[in-house]
Each structure stands twice: as structure tokens, then as C-alpha cells.
C-alpha positions in Angstrom: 237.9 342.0 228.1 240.4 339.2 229.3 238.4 336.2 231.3 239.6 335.5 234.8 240.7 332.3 235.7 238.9 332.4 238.8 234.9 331.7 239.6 233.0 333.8 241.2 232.4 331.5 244.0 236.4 331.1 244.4 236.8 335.4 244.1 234.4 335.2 247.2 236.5 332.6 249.1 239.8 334.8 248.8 238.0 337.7 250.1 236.1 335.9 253.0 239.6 334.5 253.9 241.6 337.7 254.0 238.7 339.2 255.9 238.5 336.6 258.4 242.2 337.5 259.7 244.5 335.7 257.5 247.3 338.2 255.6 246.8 339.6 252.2 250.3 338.4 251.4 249.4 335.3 252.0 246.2 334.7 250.3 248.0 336.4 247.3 250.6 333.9 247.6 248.2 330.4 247.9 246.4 331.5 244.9 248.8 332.6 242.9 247.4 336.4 242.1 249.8 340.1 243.1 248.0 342.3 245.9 246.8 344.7 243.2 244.7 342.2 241.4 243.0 340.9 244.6 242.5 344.3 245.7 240.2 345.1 242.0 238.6 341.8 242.9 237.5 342.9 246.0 236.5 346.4 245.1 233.8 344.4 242.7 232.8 341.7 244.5 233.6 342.4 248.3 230.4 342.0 250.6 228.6 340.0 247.8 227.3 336.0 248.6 228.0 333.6 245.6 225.0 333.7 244.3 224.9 337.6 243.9 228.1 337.3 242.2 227.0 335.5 239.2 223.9 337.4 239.0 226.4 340.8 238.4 228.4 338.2 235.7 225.6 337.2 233.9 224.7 340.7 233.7 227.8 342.1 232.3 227.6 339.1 230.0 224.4 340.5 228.8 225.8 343.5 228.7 228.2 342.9 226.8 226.4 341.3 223.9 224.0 343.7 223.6 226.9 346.5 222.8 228.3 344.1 220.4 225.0 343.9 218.6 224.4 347.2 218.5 227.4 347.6 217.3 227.3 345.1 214.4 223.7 346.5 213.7 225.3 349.9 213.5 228.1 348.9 210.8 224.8 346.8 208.9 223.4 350.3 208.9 226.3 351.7 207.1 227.2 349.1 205.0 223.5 349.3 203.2 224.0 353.0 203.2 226.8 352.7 201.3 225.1 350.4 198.5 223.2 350.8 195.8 220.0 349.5 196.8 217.9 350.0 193.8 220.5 348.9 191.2 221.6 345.5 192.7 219.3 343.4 190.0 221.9 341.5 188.4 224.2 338.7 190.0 227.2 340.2 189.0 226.3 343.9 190.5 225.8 341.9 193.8 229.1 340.1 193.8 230.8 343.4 193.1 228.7 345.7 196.3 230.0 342.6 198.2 233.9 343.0 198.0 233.3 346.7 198.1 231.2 346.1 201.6 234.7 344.0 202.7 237.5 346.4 201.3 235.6 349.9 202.6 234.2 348.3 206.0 236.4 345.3 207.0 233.6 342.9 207.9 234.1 339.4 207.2 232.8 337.6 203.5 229.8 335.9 205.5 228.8 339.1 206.7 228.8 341.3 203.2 227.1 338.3 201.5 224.2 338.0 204.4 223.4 341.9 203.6 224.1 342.1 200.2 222.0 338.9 199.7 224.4 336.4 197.3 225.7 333.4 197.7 229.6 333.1 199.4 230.4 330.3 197.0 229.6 333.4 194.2 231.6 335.9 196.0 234.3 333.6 196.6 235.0 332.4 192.8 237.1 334.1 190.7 235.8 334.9 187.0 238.5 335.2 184.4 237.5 338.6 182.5 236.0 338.2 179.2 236.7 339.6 176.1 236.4 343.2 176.2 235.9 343.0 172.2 232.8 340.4 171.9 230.9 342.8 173.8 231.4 345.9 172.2 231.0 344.1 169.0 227.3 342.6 170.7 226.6 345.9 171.6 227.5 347.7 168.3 225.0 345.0 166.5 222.7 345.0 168.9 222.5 348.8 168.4 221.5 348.3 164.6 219.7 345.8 165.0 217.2 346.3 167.8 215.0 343.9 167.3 217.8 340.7 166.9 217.5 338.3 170.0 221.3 336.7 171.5 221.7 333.9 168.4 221.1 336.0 165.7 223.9 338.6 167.4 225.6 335.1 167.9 225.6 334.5 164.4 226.6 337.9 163.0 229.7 337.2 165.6 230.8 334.2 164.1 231.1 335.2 160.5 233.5 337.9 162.2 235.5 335.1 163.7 234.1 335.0 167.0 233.4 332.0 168.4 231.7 331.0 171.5 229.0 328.5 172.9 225.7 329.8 173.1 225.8 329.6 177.4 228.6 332.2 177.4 226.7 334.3 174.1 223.4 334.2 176.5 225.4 335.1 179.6 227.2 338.3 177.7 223.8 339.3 176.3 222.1 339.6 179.5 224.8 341.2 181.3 225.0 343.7 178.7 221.2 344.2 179.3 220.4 343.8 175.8 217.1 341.3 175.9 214.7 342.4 173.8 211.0 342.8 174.9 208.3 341.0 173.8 205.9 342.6 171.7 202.2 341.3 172.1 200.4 341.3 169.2 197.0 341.2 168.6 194.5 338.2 168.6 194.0 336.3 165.8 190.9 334.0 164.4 191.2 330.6 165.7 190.3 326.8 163.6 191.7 324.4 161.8 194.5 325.5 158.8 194.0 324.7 155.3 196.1 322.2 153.9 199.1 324.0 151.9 201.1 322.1 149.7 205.1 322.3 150.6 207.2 324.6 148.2 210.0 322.4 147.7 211.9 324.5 145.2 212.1 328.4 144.5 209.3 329.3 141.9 207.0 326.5 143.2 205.0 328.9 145.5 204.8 332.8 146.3 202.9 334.5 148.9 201.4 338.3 148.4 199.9 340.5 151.2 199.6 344.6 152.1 200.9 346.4 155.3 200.1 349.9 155.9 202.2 352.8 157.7 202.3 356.2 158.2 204.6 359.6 157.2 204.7 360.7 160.6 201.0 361.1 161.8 199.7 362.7 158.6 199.3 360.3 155.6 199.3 356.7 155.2 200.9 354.7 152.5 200.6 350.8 151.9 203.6 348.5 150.7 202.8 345.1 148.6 205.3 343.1 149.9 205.8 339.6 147.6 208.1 336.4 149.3 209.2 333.0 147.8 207.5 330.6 149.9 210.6 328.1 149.3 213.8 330.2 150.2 211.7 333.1 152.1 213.7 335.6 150.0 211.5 338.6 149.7 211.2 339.8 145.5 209.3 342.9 145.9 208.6 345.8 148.7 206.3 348.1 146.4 205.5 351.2 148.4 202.5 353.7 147.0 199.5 355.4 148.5 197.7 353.5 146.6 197.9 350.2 145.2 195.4 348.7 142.7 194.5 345.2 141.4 196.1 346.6 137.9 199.2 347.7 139.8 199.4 344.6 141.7 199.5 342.9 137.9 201.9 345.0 136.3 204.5 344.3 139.6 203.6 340.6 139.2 204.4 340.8 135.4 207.7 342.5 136.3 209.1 340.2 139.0 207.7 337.2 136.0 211.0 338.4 134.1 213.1 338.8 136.9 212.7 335.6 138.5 210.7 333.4 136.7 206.8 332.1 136.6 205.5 331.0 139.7 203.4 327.4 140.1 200.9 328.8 142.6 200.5 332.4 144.7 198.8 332.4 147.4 197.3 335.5 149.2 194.3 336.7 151.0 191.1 337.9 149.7 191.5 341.3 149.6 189.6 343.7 147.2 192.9 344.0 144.7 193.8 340.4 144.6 189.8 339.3 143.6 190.0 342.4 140.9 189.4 341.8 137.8 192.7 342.9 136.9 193.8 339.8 138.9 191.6 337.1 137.5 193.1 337.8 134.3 196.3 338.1 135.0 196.2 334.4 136.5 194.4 333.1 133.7 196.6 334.5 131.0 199.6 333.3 132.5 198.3 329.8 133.3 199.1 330.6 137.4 196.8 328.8 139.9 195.7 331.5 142.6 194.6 330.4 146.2 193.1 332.2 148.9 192.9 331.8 152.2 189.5 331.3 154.4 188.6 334.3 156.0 189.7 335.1 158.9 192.4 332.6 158.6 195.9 334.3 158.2 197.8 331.3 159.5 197.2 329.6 156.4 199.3 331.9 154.9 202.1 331.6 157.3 205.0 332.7 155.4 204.0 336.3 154.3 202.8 336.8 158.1 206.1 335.9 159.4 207.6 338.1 157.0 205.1 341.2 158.0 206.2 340.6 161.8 209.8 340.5 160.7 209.0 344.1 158.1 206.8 345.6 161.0 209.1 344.8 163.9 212.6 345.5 162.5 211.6 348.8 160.4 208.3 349.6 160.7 208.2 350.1 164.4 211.9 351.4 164.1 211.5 354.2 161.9 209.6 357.1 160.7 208.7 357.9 157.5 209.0 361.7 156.5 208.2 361.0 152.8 207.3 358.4 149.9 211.0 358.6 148.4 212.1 358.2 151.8 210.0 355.2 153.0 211.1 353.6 149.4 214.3 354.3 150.3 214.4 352.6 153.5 212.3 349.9 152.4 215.0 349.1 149.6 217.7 349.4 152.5 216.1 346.8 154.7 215.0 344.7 151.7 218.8 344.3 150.4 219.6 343.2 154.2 216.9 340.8 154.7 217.8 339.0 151.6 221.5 339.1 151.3 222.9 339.3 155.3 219.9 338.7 158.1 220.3 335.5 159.1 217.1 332.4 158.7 216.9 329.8 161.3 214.3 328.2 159.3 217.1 328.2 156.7 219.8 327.2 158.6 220.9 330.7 159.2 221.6 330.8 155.9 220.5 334.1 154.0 217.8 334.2 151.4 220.1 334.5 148.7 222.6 331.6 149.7 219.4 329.2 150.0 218.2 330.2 146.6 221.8 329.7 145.3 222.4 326.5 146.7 219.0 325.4 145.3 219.8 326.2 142.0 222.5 324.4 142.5 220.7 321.1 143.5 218.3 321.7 140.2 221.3 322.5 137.9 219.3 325.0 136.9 219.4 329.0 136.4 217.4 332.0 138.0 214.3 332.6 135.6 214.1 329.1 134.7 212.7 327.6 137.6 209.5 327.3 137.5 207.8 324.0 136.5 205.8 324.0 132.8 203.9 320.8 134.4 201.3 322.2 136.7 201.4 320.5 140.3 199.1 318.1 141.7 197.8 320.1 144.0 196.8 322.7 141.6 193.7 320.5 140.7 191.9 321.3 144.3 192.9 324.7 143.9 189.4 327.2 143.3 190.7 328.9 139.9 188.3 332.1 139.5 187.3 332.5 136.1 185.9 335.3 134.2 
């Protein structure tokens, strides 16, 4: 509604005027208004004092914003309706219920971004679209390989060609809802860790330890799994129901030929790697064995590692129907691990390359790596003798 341009207490003048004699012609004409104006003005206000006049104004003020309200609550009402309420959890799902809230509704930016809860500044930018390929190559990987976290992906995408900074790679992978959840392991012993000598070249140190799965929920099977401490590539992923202290020395013997004689292995102290079996395997081939304390699996951080990285990329992944198949698998993953998952620890490099370009640095060959000499270190080693 149109404000006059006249006051209440001037309405009330014209009227007391043309009702004390004076011509309605002529009232019109000194206040500049036509007949039929002054005549709606004094159907509303006629017998009122000034006073009583703006009490009715400030009333139909009142009125007036309380329909508007009511109003503007009633579109709110709608507006929310029309959202998704429970699937708003991202930033960019916000941004996009607000423009939908303007183009369906017509209510102003400030407005949608008050209900929808986002900043106008967000609403207001413009985001070039990104590469439609990255991500369905991120979600492709990240389909295989469950378990990989946004800079492993992010490395896997370079060596396809592309390229990105790792703000961008991290704002893709959470967009694409692709995080991977934490799994909480269980508690382990706590104390000091027992000095380990560094493996500064492949040969100078292996690590041994056992994991055990399942076929299905029936039987359970038990892998020896066997790592270079020095390039982390694992050499063996035996699988059997059972594994012995003489089948733990005939797999040694075999990877001996393969890859060379190691300086030092270091395990826990399980029944098969005291055996008797063992012991003289170690003594015959001049190998200093040490075990961990008890309790203590963080001195022997390198095979742990590698059992998270077994237990949480296959393990947990997959299910076992039969020995041949879990040997299968096992071979699978094992080729991967060695030859295309990327190491941070060796600068995403794979097993293999860091074994390669270590050879390289030696000027040596594979099988002739390990040192005749034994170590310093071997001399507070406990050798268990016959």
C-alpha cells in the first residue's frame, strides 16, 4: 500500500475544516487532493481526535508486518520442505539446495543461504567444473583398492598422467565420499624397544612372522609371510594349514637361492622359529637369528607393518573358499605389493624399483648381496646353539 503524503493530524484538519462550513471544493483545492480522495479520507478517519488516529496507524502498521511475517514464515515452510534435510552433509550439496531454493521459490540469495545454512560468499562463487575423468579414474582405483587413502590414489593418477596438487586430490576424494575408516586395532604391550641395527642394503636383514585366516568360518589356515627389512619387498607368502619349524627351514633354504643369504633374521619367539629345525638351520648357514622380547612386537616393526598392510588390504577384503584359492590370491596380492603398490617409506617407489636401484648403487647382482663379513652388531646378537 501507497503512503499518503499527509499526517494524520493534517487528515484531521481537512475534515474539521470542511465540517466547520467551508466548501469541499475548496478544501480540495488548498491542499491539493480531488473530492474522491478526501471523501476515503474521511470515511476512515472522520470523528476521530489526532491522537486516535495514529493509534488506528500504528495499528495497521502492525498489522501489516505481522501478515508479511507470516508470510515469509510460510514460504521458510516450504522452502525446507522442498530440501533434502538429511542429505545436506557436504558443502557442495548445500550450495546446490541453495540456488535450487532461489530458482523454484524466487526468494532473494540472503534468504536461501540463512535456511539452507552456508555462507553467501560460497553460494555466490563460481567453481569452474572439474575434470569429469580424474574422478572416475579415483573412483575406479578406489574401487580396487579399498583400503588406499587420497595420496596413494594420488600417486596411481600420476603415473597415468594426471597431475594435480594434493589440496585439489583431497578435495575430489572427499567429495567423492571415498575416505576410508579407521580400523582400531588391538592394544599392544607397552616399554622401551630393543635397539635394531639399520638394514642399509637388501640381504642385510629379513623379518619372519605367522598370520592366521579362515576358509569361510570352517577351517583356519596360517601363511608365513617373509619381508626384506631394507627395500620392504615381501620374498615369500607361504600358505598351509600347518606350518612347521622344518617347513619354515626348507622355505628359508629356497628363498637362500633365490635371493641370496641373509646377515641377520629377525622374528618372534614362536614355537617353529625356536625348533630345533631352526637352530640348525641358522647354525649351518652361519645366519645370526634374533628374537624379540616378549610381548614386544614393535621391535619387529617391519613384518607388523607388512601384517597390517596383508590383513587390511586382503585379509579383511576377501574370503577364502579353499587352500588353492587363498594361494592364489595371496600370489595375486603378493605380485602387486611388490611390483605396483606404492611405499611412502620408499619414496613411493615399489619394492622392486628400490631393490633395483640398490643394486645399482652396490654394482652388484640379485643373489650376491649378502655380506660374507658378519656385521658388528651380530656380536650382541643371542645365537642359540645346540
Amino acid at each position: 500500500m501507497r503512503k499518503s503524503r499527509f499526517t494524520e493530524a493534517q487528515i484531521i484538519g481537512m475534515i474539521k475544516e470542511q465540517e466547520a462550513g467551508m466548501a469541499t471544493a475548496e478544501v480540495c483545492r488548498r491542499h491539493g487532493l480531488s473530492p474522491a480522495t478526501f471523501y476515503k479520507l474521511k470515511a476512515k478517519y472522520g470523528g476521530m481526535e489526532v491522537s486516535e488516529a495514529g493509534r488506528l496507524k500504528a495499528l495497521e502498521d502492525e498489522n501489516a508486518k505481522l501478515k508479511r511475517l507470516l508470510a515469509d514464515t510460510m514460504l521458510d515452510n516450504v522452502v525446507l520442505k522442498d530440501l533434502p534435510g538429511k542429505e545436506l552433509t557436504t558443502l557442495t550439496k548445500r550450495r546446490e539446495a541453495a540456488l535450487k531454493a532461489m530458482r523454484d521459490h524466487d526468494i532473494s540469495q540472503r534468504r536461501a543461504c540463512q535456511l539452507v545454512g552456508v555462507d553467501p560468499k560460497t553460494v555466490r562463487r563460481t567453481r569452474p567444473p572439474d575434470c569429469a575423468e580424474i574422478r572416475e579414474e579415483m573412483k575406479e582405483i578406489a574401487g580396487k583398492r579399498r583400503r588406499f587413502g587420497y595420496r596413494r590414489i594420488g600417486i596411481l593418477l600420476e603415473r597415468k598422467g594426471m597431475l594435480m596438487n594434493h589440496k585439489k586430490l583431497y578435495r575430489l576424494y572427499r567429495e567423492e565420499g571415498l575416505s576410508v575408516k579407521r580400523r582400531r586395532g588391538r592394544k599392544r604391550a607397552r616399554g622401551s624397544r630393543t635397539p635394531m641395527p639399520q638394514a642399509a642394503h637388501p640381504n642385510a636383514r629379513w623379518s619372519l612372522d605367522f598370520l592366521a585366516d579362515s576358509f569361510g568360518a570352517s577351517r583356519k589356515f596360517r601363511i608365513l609371510a617373509v619381508i626384506d627389512d631394507c627395500c620392504r619387498e615381501n620374498l615369500c607368502l607361504t600358505a598351509d594349514t600347518s606350518i612347521s619349524g622344518a617347513r619354515v627351514a626348507r622355505e628359508l633354504d629356497a628363498l637362500v637361492r633365490i635371493y641370496g643369504k641373509p646377515a641377520c633374521i629377525v622374528s618372534d619367539n614362536g614355537t617353529e622359529f625356536t625348533s630345533r629345525a631352526i637352530l640348525k638351520w641358522a647354525d649351518k648357514n652361519g645366519v645370526a637369528w634374533h628374537y624379540i622380547d616378549p610381548g614386544k612386537p614393535q621391535q619387529n616393526a617391519f613384518i607388523e607393518s607388512f601384517n597390517g598392510s596383508l590383513r587390511d588390504e586382503l585379509l579383511n577384503e576377501e574370503i577364502f573358499d579353499t587352500l588353492d584359492d587363498a594361494r592364489r590370491k595371496l600370489a595375486l596380492w603378493r605380485y602387486d605389493y611388490n611390483a605396483v603398490r606404492p611405499h611412502s617409506s620408499l619414496g613411493n617407489q615399489t619394492p622392486l624399483e628400490a631393490r633395483r636401484t640398490l643394486e645399482q648403487l652396490e654394482r652388484s647382482t640379485p643373489g650376491a648381496l649378502a655380506q660374507k663379513d658378519r656385521p658388528e652388531y651380530q656380536s650382541q646378537t643371542h645365537r642359540l646353539s645346540l
